[in-house]
C-alpha positions as CSV (number, residue, x, y, z in Angstrom):
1,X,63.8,20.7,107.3
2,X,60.9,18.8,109.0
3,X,61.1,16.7,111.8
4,X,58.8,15.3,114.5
5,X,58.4,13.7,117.8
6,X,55.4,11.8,118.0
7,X,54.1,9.8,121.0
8,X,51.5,7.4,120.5
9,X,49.7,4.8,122.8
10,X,46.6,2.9,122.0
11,X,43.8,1.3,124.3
12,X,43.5,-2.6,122.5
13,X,40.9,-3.0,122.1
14,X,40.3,1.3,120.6
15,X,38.0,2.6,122.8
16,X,40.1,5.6,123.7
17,X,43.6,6.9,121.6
18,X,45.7,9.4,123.5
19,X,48.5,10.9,120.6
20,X,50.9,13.1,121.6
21,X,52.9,14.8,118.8
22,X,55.8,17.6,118.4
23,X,56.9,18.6,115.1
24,X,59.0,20.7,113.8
25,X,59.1,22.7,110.7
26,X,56.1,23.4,108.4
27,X,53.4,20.3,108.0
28,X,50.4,19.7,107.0
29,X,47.8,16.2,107.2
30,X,49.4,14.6,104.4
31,X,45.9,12.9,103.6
32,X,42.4,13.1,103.4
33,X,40.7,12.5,106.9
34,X,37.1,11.3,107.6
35,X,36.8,8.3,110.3
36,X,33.8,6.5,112.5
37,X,35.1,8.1,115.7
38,X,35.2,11.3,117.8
39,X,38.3,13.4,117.6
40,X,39.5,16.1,120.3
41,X,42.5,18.2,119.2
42,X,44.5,20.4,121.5
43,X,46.8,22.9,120.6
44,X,49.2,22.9,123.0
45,X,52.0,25.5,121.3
46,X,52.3,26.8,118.0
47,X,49.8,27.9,115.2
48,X,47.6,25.7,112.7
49,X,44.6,26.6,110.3
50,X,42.9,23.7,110.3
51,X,39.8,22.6,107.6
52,X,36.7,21.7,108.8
53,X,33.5,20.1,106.8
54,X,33.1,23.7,105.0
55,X,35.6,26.2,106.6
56,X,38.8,27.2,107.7
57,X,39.5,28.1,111.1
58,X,42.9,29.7,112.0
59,X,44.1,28.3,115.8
60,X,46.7,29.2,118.2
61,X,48.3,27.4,121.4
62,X,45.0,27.2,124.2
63,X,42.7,26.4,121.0
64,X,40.7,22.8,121.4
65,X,38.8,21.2,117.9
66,X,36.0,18.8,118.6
67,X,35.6,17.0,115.7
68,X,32.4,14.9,115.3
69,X,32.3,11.4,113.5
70,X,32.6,10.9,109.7
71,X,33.3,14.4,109.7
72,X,35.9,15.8,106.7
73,X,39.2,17.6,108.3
74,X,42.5,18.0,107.7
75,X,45.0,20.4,109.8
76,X,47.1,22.5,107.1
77,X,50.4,24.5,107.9
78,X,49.8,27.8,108.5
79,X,53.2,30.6,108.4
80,X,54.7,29.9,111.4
81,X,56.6,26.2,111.5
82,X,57.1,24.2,114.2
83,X,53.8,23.0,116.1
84,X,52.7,20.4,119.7
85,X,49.0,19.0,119.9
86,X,47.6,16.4,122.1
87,X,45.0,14.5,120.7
88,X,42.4,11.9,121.6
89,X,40.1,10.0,119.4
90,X,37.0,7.2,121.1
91,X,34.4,5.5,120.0
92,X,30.7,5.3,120.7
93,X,32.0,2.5,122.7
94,X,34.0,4.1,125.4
95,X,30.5,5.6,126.5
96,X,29.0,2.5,126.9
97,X,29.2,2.7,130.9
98,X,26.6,6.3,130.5
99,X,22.7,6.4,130.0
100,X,21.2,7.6,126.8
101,X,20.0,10.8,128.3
102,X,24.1,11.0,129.8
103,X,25.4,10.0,126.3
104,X,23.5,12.9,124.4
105,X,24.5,15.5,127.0
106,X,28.6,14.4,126.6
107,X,27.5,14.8,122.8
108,X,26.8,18.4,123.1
109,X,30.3,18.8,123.1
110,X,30.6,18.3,119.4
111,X,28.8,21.0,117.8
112,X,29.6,21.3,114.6
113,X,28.6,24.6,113.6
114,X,31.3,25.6,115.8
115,X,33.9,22.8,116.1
116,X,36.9,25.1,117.7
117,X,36.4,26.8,121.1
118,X,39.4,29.2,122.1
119,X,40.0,28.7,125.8
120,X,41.1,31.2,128.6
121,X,44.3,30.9,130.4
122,X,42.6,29.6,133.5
123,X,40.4,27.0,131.4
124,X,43.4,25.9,129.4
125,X,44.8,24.5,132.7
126,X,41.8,22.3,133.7
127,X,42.0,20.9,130.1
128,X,45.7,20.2,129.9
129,X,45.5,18.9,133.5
130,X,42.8,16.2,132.2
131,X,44.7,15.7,129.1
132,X,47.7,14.9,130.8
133,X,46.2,12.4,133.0
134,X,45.0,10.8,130.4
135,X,48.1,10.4,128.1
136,X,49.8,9.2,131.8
137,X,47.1,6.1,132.0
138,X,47.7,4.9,128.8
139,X,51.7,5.1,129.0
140,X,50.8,3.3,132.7
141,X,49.1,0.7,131.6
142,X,48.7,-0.4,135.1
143,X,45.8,-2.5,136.5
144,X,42.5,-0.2,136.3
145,X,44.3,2.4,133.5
146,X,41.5,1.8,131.0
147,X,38.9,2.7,133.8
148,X,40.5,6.0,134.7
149,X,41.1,6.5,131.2
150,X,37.1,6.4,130.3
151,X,36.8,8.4,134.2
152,X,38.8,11.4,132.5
153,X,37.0,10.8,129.2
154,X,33.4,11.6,130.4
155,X,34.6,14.6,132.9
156,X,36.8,15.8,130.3
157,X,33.6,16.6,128.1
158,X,31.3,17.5,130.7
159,X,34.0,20.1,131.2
160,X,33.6,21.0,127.5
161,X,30.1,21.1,127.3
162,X,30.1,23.7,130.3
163,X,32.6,25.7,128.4
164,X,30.3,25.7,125.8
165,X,27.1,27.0,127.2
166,X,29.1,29.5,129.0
167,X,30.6,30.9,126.2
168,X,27.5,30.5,124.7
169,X,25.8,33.1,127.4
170,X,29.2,35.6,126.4
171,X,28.7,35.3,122.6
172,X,32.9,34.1,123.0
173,X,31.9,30.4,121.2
174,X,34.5,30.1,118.5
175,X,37.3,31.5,116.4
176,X,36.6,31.4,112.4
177,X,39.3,32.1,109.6
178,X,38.2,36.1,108.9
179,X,40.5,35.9,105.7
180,X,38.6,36.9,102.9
181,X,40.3,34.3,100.9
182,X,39.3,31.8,103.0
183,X,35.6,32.8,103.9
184,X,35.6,32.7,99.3
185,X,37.0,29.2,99.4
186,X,34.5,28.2,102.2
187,X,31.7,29.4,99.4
188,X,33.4,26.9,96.9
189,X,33.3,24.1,99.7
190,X,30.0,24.8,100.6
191,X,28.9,24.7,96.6
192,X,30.6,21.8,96.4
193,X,29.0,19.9,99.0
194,X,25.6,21.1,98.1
195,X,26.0,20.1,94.7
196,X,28.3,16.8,93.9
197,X,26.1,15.0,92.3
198,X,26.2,17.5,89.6
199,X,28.8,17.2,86.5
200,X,31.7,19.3,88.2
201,X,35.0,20.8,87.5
202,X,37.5,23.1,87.6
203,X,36.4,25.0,84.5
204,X,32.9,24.6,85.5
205,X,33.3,26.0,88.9
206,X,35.6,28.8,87.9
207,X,33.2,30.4,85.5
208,X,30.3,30.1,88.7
209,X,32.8,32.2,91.0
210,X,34.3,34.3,88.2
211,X,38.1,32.8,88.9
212,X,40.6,32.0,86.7
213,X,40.8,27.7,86.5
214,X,44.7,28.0,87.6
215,X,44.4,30.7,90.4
216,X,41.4,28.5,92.0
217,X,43.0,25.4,91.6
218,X,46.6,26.7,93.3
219,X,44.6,28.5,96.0
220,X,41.8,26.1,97.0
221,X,44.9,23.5,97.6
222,X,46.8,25.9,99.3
223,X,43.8,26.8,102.0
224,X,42.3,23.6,101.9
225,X,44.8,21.4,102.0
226,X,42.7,19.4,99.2
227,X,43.6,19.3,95.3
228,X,40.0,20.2,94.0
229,X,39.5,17.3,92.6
230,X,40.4,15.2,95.0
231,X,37.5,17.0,97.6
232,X,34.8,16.4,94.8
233,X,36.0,12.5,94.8
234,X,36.1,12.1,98.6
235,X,32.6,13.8,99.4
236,X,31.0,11.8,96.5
237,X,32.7,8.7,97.4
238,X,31.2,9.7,101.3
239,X,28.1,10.3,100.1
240,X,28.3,6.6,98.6
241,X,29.3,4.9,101.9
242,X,25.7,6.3,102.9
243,X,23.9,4.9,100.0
244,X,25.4,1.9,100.4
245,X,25.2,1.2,103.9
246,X,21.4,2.3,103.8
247,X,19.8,1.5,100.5
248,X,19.4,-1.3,98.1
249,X,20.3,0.8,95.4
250,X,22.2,-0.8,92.6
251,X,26.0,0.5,92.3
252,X,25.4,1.9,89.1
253,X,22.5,4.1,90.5
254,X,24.5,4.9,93.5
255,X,27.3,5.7,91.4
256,X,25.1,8.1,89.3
257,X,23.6,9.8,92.1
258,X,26.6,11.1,93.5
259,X,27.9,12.0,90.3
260,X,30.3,9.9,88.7
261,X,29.8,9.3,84.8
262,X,30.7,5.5,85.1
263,X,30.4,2.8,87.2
264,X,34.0,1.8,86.5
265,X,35.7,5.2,87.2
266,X,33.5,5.2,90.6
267,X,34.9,1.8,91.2
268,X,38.2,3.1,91.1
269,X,37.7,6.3,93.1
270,X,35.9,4.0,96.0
271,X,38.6,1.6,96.4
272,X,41.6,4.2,96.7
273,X,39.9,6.2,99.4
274,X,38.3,3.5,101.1
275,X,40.3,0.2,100.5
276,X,37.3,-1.8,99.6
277,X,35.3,-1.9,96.0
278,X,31.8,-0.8,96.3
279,X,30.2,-4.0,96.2
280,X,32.7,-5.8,99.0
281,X,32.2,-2.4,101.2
282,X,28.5,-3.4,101.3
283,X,29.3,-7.1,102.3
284,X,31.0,-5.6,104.8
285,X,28.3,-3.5,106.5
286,X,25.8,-6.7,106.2
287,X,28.2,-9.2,107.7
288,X,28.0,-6.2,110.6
289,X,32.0,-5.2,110.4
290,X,32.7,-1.9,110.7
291,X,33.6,-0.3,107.1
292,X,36.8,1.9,106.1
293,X,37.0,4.9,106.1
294,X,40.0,7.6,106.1
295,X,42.1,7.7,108.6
């Protein structure tokens, strides 16, 4: 039996989102996760492993991912059920009020090479103390809330970034997935990434890593969270957003260069992960709205 308790409270307009959420029972992200903000997960009880642009990381309570934008993730159950995360997500936006020079050093904070940083007992107070002062502005909503809110934003990753250099200094940075399962399906990720625009499969990629086609498919979906197929579509179909937004590159060359055979099964793919056909999704980044993306 699943269950869940789930909190959430937006800034309007989204500059900052503070989500509280308890669940109960075993869950994973039920759906593929990419978006044009910065995400800050906290585990505050419970276990998760949690996929990442390439790997799996394994996290426990005291844990905090910082997830950078347009970034592929999606949090998977891991053995033990029942988990409580505080999360907040903000745009380039809520740093608006911050120099350049100030912007870039908050940015530090999101270093992808090691998204997860695994927090001592004493360190996992200041951050739940922040944290929870920021989840009690936006259930406030009292006069000056959205001013405190970004106040607790910027010192909440200036504390991150000096977490960061210090563990740094300690070689104590990050936790990564040591499974060997996992580090051999971080090898098919990584392929996979480095080479979507080639002509793909499951048959074609089991015969590279010399496993069986129904042993990778059932395991890459169990440790990614991802059928295989539906990873290829969604980093092509990224890869695509970029070509459109920065190119003048006909659809059916965009739709050959990251791999799809034809323009019409491209079309297809594009609209269900992004909501938009190719050609209106390019409207929409010339008219100067903000595109789709998953969410």
């Amino acid at each position: 039996m699943t269950g869940s308790n789930v909190h959430k409270l937006k800034s309007s307009p989204f500059l900052i989102n503070v989500t509280h959420s308890k669940r109960q029972g075993h869950f994973s992200m039920p759906v593929q996760h990419y978006h044009e903000h910065y995400e800050i997960y906290y585990l505050l009880n419970g276990e998760r492993n949690y996929f990442i642009q390439d790997r799996i990381y394994a996290i426990k309570k005291g844990d905090i991912v910082l997830i950078y934008k347009n970034v592929v993730h999606r949090t998977i159950d891991s053995s033990f059920p029942d988990h409580e995360r505080l999360l907040v997500d903000f745009t380039d936006e809520a740093l608006n009020a911050v120099s350049s020079e100030e912007r870039a050093l908050l940015l530090q904070a999101f270093d992808m090479s090691s998204p997860v940083i695994r927090l001592e007992p004493y360190e996992q107070i200041m951050v739940e103390n922040l944290l929870n002062k920021m989840l009690q502005e936006e259930q406030a909503k009292a006069p000056g809330s959205s001013i405190c809110l970004r106040a607790y934003l910027l010192e909440l990753l200036v504390l991150l970034v000096r977490l960061r250099e210090q563990k740094r200094k300690s070689l104590k940075e990050t936790i990564e997935a040591a499974d060997p399962l996992h580090q051999k399906i971080s090898e098919i990720v990584q392929y996979i990434n480095n080479h979507y625009s080639e002509e793909l499969n499951l048959k074609a990629l089991s015969r590279t890593f010399y496993i069986s086609p129904y042993y990778l498919s059932r395991t890459f979906k169990r440790v990614t969270g991802f059928n295989l197929v539906e990873y290829l579509n969604l980093i092509r179909v990224k890869e695509a957003q970029k070509l459109l937004q920065g190119t003048d590159m006909k659809i059916i060359e965009v739709a050959q260069r990251v791999g799809f055979g034809s323009v019409a099964h491209f079309g297809r793919t594009f609209k269900s992960i992004t909501s938009l056909s190719p050609s209106d999704y390019r409207k929409s980044v010339k008219l100067g709205q903000k595109p789709a993306t998953q969410r």
